[in-house]
C-alpha positions as CSV (number, residue, x, y, z in Angstrom):
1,X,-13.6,17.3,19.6
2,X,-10.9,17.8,17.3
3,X,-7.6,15.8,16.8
4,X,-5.1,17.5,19.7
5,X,-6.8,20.4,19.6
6,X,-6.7,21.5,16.0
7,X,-9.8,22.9,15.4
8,X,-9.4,24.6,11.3
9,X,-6.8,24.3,8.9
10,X,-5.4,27.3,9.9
11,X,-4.3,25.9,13.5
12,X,-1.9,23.6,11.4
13,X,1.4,24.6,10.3
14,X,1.9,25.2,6.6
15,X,5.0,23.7,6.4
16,X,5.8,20.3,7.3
17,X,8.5,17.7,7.4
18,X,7.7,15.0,4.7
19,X,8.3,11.2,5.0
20,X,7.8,9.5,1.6
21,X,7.2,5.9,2.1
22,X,5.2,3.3,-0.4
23,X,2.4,1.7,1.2
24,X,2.2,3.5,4.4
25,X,-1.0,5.5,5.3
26,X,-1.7,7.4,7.8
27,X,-5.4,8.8,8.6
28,X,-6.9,10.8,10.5
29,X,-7.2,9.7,14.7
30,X,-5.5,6.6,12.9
31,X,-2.1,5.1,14.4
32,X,0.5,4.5,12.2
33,X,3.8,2.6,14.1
34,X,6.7,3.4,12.5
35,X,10.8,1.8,13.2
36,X,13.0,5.0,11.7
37,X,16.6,3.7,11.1
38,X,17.9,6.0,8.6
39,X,19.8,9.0,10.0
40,X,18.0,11.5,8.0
41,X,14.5,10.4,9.3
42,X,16.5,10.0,13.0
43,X,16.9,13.9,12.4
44,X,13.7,14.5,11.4
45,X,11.7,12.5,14.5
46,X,14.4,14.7,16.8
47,X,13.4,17.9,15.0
48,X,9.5,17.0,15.4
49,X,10.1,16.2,19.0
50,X,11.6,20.0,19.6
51,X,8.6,21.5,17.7
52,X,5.4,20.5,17.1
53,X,5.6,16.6,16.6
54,X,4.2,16.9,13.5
55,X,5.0,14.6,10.4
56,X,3.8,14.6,7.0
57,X,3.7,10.9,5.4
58,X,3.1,10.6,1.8
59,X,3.9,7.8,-0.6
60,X,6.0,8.3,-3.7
61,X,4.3,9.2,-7.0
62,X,4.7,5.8,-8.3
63,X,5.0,3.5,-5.4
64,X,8.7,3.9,-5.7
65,X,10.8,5.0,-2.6
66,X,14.2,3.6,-3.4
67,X,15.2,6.8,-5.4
68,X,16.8,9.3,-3.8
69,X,14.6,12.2,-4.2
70,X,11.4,10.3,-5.7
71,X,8.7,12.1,-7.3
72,X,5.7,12.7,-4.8
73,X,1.9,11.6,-4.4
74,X,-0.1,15.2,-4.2
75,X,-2.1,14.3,-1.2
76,X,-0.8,13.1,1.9
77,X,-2.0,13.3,5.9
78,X,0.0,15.0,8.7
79,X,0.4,12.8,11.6
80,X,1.4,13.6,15.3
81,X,4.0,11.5,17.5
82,X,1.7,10.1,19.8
83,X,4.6,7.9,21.3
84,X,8.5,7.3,21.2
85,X,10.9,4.8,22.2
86,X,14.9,4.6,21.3
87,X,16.1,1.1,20.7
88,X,19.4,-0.1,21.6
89,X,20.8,-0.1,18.1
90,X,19.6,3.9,17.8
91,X,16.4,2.9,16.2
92,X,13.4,5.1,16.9
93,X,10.0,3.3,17.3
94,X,7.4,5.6,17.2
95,X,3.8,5.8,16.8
96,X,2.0,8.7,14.4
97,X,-1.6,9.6,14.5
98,X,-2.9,11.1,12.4
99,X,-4.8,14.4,12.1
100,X,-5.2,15.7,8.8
101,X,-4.7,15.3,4.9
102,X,-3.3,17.8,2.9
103,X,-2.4,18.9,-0.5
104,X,1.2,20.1,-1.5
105,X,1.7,23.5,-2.7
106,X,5.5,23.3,-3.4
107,X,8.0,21.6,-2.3
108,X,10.7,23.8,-0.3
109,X,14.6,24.1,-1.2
110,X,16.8,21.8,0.9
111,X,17.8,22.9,3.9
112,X,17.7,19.4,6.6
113,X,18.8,16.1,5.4
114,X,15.1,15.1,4.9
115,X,12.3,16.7,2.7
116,X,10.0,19.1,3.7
117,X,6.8,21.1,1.9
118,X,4.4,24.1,2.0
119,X,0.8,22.6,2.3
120,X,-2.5,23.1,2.4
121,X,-5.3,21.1,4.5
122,X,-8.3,23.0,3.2
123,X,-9.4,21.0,1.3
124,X,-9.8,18.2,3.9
125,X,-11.3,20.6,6.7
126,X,-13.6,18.2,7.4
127,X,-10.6,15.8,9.0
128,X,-10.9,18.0,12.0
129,X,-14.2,16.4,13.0
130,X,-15.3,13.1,14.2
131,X,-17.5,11.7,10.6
132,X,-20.8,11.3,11.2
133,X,-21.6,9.3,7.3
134,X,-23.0,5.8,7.9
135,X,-21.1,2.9,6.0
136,X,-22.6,-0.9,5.0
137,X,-20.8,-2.3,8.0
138,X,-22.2,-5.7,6.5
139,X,-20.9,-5.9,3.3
140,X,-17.6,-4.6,4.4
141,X,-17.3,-7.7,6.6
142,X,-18.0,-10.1,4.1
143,X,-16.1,-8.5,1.9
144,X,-13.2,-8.7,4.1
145,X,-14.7,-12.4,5.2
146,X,-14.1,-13.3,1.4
147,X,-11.0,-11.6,1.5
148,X,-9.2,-13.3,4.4
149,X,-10.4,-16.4,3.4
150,X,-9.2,-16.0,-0.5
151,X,-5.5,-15.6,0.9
152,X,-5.3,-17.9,3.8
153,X,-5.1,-14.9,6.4
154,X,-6.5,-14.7,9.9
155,X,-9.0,-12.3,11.4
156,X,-10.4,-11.1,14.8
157,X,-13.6,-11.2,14.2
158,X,-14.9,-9.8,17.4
159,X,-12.6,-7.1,17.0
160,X,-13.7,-6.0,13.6
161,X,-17.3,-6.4,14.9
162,X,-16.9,-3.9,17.9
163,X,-14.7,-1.4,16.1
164,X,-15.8,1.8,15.0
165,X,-16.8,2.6,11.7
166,X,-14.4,5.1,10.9
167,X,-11.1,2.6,12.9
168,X,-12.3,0.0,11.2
169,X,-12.5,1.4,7.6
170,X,-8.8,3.1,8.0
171,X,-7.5,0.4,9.7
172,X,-8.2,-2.5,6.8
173,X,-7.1,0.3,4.4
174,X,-4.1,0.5,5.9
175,X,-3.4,-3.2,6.4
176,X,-4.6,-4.4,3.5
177,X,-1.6,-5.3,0.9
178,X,-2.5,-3.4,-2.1
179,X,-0.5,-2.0,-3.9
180,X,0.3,2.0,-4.2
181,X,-2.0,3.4,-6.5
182,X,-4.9,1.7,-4.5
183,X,-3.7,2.8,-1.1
184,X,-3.5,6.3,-2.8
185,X,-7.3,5.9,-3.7
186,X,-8.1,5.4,-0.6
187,X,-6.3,7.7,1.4
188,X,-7.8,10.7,-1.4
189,X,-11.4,9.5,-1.0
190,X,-13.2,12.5,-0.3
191,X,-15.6,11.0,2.8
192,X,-15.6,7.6,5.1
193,X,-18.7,6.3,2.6
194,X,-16.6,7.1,-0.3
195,X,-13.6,5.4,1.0
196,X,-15.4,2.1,2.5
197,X,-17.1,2.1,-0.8
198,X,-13.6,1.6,-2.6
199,X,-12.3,-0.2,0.0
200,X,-15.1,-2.9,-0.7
201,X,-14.2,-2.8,-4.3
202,X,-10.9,-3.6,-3.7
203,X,-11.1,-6.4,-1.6
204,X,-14.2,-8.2,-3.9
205,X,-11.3,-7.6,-6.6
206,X,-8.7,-9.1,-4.7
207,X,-10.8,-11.7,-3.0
208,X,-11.3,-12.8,-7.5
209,X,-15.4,-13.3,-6.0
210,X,-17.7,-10.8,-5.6
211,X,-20.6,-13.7,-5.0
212,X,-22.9,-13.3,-1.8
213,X,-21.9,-15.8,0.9
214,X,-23.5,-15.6,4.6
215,X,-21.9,-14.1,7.0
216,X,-20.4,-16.1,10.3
């Protein structure tokens, strides 16, 4: 089954909302909590809510979000607000999930307060669909084992044991403090294998050992 019923590219809308934002990624059946403060993202979560609660996130082309207009990454992923809540203060607290990548065609003139783009998901079709790929589930733990332990963090291990292949490999991607042009590497790679594959990379790199050490 599909992600909410979208079953090909073309049951998507071709133009989307964007939220540029370093170092957040959504992916696909992925949840992506998000605290919206500014009033120009307020409009844009009440203008998703009266349509089709759809959001496009997509980091800036260099990892920079404090300009004003910032240049964009190519590739982002649509997400869908899976869950709202207004705070007090008039904060939104939502959560995205995600549904499919996509690829910007152009960016449209300025008619909201926020950004918004013509797109195209065909490229990532296969986004629709539960992955079937295998990944090394053991040498992405102890990779991540090495990991943690290199920078003092804490991990459920039971969790990470009994979580799906595909929640488990976007959910350490997203996590994972790297810095933009990594989490953009990830969030491109064309299949699950392809991404776990970089994803171990990364975190051998940033654990500064690659060595074999049993697992626990």
């Amino acid at each position: 089954m599909s992600s909410f019923g979208y079953r090909k590219p073309a049951d998507l809308p071709t133009a989307i909302p964007l939220f540029p934002l370093a170092g957040a990624l959504v992916f696909p059946r992925a949840p992506l909590p998000l605290n919206i403060f500014e009033p120009r993202y307020l409009n844009m979560v009440d203008d998703a809510l009266g349509a089709d609660r759809l959001i496009g996130m997509i980091q800036p082309a260099k990892g920079d979000d404090d300009a004003p207009e910032p240049a964009l990454a190519r590739v982002g992923c649509v997400g869908r607000i899976t869950s709202f809540a207004e705070t007090e203060d008039g904060r939104y607290l939502i959560t995205l999930t995600g549904v499919c990548r996509f690829t910007i065609v152009r960016e449209m003139p300025l008619v909201r307060p926020y950004r918004q783009a013509e797109v195209s998901y065909d490229a990532f079709a296969a986004d629709l669909k539960q992955p079937l790929e295998q990944i090394d589930r053991d040498k992405l733990r102890h990779a991540l084992r090495s990991y943690v332990d290199s920078h003092g963090f804490k991990a459920d291990w039971s969790a990470v044991d009994d979580a799906p292949s595909e929640a488990l490999v976007n959910a350490v991607s997203a996590a994972c403090p790297f810095d933009a042009a990594a989490k953009q590497a990830l969030l491109e790679a064309p299949s699950l294998a392809e991404r776990c594959s970089a994803l171990i990379a990364l975190l051998e790199w940033g654990a500064g050992d690659d060595t074999e050490r049993p697992l626990q």
